[in-house]
C-alpha positions as CSV (number, residue, x, y, z in Angstrom):
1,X,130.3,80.3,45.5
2,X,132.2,79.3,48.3
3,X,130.3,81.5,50.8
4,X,128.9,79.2,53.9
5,X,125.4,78.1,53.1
6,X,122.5,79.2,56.0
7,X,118.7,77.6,55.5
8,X,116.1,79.0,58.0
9,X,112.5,78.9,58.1
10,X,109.3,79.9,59.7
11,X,106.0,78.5,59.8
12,X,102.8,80.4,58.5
13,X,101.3,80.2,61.7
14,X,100.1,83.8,62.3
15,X,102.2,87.0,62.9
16,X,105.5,87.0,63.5
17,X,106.4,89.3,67.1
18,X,109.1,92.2,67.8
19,X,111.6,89.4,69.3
20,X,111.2,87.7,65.8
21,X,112.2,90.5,64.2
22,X,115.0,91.7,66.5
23,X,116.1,88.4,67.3
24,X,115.7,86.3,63.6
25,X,114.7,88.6,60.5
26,X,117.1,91.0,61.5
27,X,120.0,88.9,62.0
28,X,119.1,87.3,58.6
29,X,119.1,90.0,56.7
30,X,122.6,91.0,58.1
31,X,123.6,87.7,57.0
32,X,123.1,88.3,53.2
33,X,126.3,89.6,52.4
34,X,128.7,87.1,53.6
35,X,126.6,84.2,53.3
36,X,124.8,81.9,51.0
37,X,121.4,82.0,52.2
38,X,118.6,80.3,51.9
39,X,115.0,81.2,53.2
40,X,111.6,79.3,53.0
41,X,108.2,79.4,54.3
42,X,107.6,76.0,55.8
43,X,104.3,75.7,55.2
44,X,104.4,71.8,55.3
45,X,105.4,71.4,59.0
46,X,102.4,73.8,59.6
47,X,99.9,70.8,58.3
48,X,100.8,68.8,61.7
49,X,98.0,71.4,63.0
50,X,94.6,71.4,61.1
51,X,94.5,74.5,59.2
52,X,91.4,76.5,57.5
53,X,92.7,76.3,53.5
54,X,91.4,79.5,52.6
55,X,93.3,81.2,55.6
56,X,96.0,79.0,55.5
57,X,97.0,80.5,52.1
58,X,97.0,84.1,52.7
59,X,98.9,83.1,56.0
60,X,101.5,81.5,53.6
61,X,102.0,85.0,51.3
62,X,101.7,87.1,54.1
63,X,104.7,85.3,55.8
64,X,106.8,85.3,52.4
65,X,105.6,88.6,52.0
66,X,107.1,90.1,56.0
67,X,110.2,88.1,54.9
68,X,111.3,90.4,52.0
69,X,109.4,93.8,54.1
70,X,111.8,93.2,56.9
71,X,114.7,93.1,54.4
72,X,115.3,89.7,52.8
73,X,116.7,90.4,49.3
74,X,116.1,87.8,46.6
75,X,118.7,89.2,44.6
76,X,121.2,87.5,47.3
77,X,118.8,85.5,48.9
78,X,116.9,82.5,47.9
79,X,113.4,83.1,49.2
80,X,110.3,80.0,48.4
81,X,107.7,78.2,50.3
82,X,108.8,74.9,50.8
83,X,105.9,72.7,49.6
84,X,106.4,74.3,46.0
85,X,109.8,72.3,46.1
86,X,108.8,68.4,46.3
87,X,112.1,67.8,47.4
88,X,111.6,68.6,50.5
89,X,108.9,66.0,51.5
90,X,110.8,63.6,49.4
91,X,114.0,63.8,51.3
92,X,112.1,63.3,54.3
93,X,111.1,59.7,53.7
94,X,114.3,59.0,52.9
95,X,115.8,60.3,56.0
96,X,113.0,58.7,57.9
97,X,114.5,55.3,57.6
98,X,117.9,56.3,59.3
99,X,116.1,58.0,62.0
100,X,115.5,56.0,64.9
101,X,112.1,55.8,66.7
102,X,113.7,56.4,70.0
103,X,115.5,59.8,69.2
104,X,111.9,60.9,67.4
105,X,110.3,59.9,71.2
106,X,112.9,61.8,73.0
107,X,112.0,65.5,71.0
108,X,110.8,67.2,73.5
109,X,108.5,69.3,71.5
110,X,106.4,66.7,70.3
111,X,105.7,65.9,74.1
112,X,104.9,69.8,74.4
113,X,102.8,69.8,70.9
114,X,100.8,66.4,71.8
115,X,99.4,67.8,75.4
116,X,98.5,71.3,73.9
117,X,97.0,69.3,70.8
118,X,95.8,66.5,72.5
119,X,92.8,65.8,70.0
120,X,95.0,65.6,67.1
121,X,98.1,64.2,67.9
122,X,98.7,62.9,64.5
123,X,102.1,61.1,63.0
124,X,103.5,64.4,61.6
125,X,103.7,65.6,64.6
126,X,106.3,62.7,65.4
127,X,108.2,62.6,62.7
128,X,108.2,66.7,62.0
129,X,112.1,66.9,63.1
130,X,112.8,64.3,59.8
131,X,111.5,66.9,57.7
132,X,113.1,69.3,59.8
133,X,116.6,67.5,59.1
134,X,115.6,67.2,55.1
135,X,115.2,70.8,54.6
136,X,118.2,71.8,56.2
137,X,120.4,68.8,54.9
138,X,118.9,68.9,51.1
139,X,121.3,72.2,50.5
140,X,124.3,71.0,51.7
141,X,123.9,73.5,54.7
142,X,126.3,74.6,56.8
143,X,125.1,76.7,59.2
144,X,121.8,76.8,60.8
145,X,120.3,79.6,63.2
146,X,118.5,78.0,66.1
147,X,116.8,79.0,69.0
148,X,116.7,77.0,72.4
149,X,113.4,74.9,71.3
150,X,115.4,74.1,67.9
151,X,118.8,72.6,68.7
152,X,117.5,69.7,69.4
153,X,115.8,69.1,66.0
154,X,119.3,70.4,64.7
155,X,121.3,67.9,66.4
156,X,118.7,64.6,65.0
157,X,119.6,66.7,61.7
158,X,123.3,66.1,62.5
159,X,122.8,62.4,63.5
160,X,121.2,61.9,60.2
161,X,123.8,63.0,58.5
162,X,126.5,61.2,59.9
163,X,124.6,58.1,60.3
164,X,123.8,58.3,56.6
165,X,127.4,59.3,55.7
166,X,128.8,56.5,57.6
167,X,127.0,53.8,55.6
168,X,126.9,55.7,52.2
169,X,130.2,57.9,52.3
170,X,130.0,61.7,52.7
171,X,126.5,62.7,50.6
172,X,125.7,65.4,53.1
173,X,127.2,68.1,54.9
174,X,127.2,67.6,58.4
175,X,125.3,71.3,59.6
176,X,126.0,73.8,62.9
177,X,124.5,75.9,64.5
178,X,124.8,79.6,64.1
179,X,124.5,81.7,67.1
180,X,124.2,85.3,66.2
181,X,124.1,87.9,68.3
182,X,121.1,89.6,69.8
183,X,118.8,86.7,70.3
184,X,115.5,87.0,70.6
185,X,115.6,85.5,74.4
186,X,116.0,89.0,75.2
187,X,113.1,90.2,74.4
188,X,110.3,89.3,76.7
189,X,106.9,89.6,77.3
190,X,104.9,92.9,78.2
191,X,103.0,92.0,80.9
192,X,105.1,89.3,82.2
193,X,108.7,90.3,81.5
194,X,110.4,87.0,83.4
195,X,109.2,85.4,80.1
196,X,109.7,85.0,76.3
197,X,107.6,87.4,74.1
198,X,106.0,84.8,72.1
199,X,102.7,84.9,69.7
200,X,100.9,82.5,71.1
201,X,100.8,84.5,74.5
202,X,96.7,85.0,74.8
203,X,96.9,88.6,76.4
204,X,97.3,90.9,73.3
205,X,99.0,93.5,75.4
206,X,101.5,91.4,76.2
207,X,103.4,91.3,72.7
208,X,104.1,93.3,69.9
209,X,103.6,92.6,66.9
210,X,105.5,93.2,63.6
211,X,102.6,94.4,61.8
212,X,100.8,96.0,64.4
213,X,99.5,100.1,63.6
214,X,101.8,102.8,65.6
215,X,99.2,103.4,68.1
216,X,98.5,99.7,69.1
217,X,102.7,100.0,69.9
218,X,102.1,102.8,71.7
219,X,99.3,101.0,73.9
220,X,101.1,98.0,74.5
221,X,104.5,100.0,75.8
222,X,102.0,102.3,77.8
223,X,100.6,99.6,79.6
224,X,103.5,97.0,80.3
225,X,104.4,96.1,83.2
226,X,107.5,97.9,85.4
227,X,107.7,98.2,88.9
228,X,107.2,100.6,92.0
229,X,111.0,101.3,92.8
230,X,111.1,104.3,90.5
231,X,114.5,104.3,89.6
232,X,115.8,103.0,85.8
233,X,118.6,100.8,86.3
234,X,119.9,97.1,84.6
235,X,119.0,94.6,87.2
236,X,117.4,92.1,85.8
237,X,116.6,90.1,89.1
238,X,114.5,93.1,90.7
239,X,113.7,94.8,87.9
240,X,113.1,92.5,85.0
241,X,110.1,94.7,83.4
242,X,112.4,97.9,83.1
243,X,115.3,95.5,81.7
244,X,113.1,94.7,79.1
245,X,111.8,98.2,78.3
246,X,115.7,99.4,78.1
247,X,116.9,95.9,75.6
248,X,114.1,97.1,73.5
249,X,115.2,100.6,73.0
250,X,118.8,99.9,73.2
251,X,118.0,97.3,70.1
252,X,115.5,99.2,68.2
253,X,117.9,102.2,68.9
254,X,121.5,100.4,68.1
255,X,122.6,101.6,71.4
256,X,124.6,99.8,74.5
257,X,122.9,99.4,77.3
258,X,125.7,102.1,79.0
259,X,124.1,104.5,76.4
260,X,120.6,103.5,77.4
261,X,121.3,104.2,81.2
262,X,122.8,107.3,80.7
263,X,119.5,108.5,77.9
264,X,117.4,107.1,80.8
265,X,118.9,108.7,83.5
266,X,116.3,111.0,84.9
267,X,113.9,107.4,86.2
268,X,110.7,108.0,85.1
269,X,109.0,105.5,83.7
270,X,106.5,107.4,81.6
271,X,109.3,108.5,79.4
272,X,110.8,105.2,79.2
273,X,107.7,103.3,78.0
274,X,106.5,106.2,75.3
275,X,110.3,106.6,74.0
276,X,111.0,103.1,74.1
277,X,107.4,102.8,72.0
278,X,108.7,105.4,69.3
279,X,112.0,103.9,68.9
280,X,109.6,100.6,67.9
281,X,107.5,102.1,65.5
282,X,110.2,104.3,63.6
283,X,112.1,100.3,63.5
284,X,108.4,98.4,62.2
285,X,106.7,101.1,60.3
286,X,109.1,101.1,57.0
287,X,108.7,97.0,57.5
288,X,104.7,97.4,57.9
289,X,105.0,99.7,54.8
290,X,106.5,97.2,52.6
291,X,104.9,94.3,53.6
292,X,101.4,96.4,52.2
293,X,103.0,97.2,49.4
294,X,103.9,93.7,48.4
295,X,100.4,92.4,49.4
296,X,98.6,95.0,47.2
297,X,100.6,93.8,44.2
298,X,100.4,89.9,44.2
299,X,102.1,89.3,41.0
300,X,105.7,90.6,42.5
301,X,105.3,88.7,45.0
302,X,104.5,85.4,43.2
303,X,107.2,86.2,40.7
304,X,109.6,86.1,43.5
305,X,108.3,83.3,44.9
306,X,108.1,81.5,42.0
307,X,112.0,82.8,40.9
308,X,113.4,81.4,44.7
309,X,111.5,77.8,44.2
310,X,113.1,77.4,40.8
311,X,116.3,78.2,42.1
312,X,115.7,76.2,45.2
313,X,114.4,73.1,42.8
314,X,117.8,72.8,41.0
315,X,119.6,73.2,43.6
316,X,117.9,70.6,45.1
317,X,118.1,68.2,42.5
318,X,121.8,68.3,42.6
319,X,121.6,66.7,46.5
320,X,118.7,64.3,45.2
321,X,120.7,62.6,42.8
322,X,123.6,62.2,45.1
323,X,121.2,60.2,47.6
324,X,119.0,58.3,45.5
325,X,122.4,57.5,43.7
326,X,123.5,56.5,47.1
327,X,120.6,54.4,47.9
328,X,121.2,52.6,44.7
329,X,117.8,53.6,43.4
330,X,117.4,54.0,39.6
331,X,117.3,57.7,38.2
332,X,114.4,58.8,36.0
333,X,116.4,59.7,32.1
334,X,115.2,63.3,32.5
335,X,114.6,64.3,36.3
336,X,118.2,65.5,36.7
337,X,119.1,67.4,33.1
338,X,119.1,70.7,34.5
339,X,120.4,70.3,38.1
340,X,123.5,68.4,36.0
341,X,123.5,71.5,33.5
342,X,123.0,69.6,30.5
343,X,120.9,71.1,27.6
């Protein structure tokens, strides 16, 4: 109980990559122990893009699903998908009227969202960071991971908070940000190692995927871009694409990147790209295993699903009768009776 508390998320916007894996799920997972964590598929903040229903669904199990394949135990873990806890969106109109307009016009990703969505740039797309700051602050959250495109969402979050705390007393916990080590930044694209392996890159061979079959790996690492200086060596500047190659083995391997000099030592890139390749699929294949297995057997998977969101409800409960208490809103005679314990 008096572990820190950690809420992360991820939308259900297609496959998740390699430098999600080595540079979120994993560190997640290592996180269970010492931790009190909480993990949800944010299936909500996905609506700010139209979505196809049918597909949208199966893209909401199959993420819930790669969650607990790449190790997220909901024995210590609380694993839901957020729109099956109402809380969430609840919170967020809440929250929306301590949030300024001019910190939502400052996000820079809703500048980058509204010119690659230009057709639909709707009001969710504005005020996504509110609901951002509801799911995180609705736990009493201490900690949150976050990449570069996140702290700023994280630190409206923290504004909130105090903002609300200052007029209301101390209702939430004011969250930080957890950096963990290994970040995904490391992990870069294929064919264009100076940047970010992301999904959304349009050249197939220039990510891996989690889920992709061992010979699709092997394709991708085959094919990715190095350099005609024919020595192996960690310069980053002049040699970014065999960098990459060497913090993908090194990670996928556990090794330093001493140890992956000296294993690489004989500078041909042939070997490096195929070994490097194995080391990935021996990491992913148990994952990709798993993640069938879950798939082929819907009722575990809803029964876990279903277990996290009725943990996540009570838990939520308890926060939401601290704010609307705050607010000096009246409570409904029955909402709270089993966040409060009562029979």
């Amino acid at each position: 109980m008096n572990r820190p508390i950690v809420f992360s998320g991820a939308q259900p916007t297609g496959q998740l990559t390699l430098g999600n894996y080595l540079g979120a799920l994993r560190q997640w997972t290592a996180m269970q122990n010492d931790h009190d964590c909480i993990f949800c598929v944010v299936d909500l903040h996905a609506l700010t893009v139209r979505q196809d229903p049918a597909l949208f669904r199966e893209k909401i199990l199959d993420l819930a699903a790669l969650f607990l394949a790449c190790g997220i135990d909901p024995q210590k873990s609380t694993i839901f998908i957020q729109s099956h806890v109402p809380a969430h969106a609840e919170l967020a109109w809440l929250l929306s009227t301590f949030t300024m307009m001019g910190e939502l016009d400052r996000m820079t990703q809703f500048k980058d969202k509204s010119r690659s969505h230009a057709h639909n740039i709707n009001a969710g797309l504005f005020t996504y960071p509110v609901l951002m700051a509801a799911d995180i602050l609705l736990y009493g959250t201490h900690k949150v991971p976050v990449g570069e495109d996140q702290k700023q969402h994280l630190e409206l979050a923290r504004d909130v908070a105090v903002r609300f705390n200052g007029l209301h007393g101390k209702v939430f916990v004011v969250p930080e940000p957890l950096v963990t080590g290994g970040g995904a930044a490391r992990i870069k694209d294929l064919q264009e190692p100076t940047k970010k392996m992301s999904k959304s890159a349009e050249a197939d061979l220039a990510k891996v995927m989690i889920l992709d079959e061992p010979d699709a790996i092997l394709k991708k690492f085959k094919k990715a871009m190095t350099d005609g200086l024919g020595i192996i060596r960690n310069n980053e500047a002049s040699q970014p694409g065999v960098v990459n190659l060497l913090n993908i083995w090194r990670a996928a391997r556990g090794a330093s990147m001493e140890e992956a000099l000296k294993h690489f030592s004989h500078n041909q890139y042939g070997r490096l790209k195929v070994e490097t390749a194995e080391a990935v699929i021996a990491l992913l294949e148990p994952v990709r295993r798993r993640f069938q297995e879950l798939r082929a057997d819907p009722t575990e998977l809803e029964g876990i699903l279903a277990r996290g969101a009725e943990t996540a409800m009570v838990r939520a409960e308890v926060m939401m009768e601290r704010v609307l208490t705050a607010l000096g809103l009246p409570l409904h005679g029955q909402r709270f009776r089993r966040a409060r314990g009562d029979s």
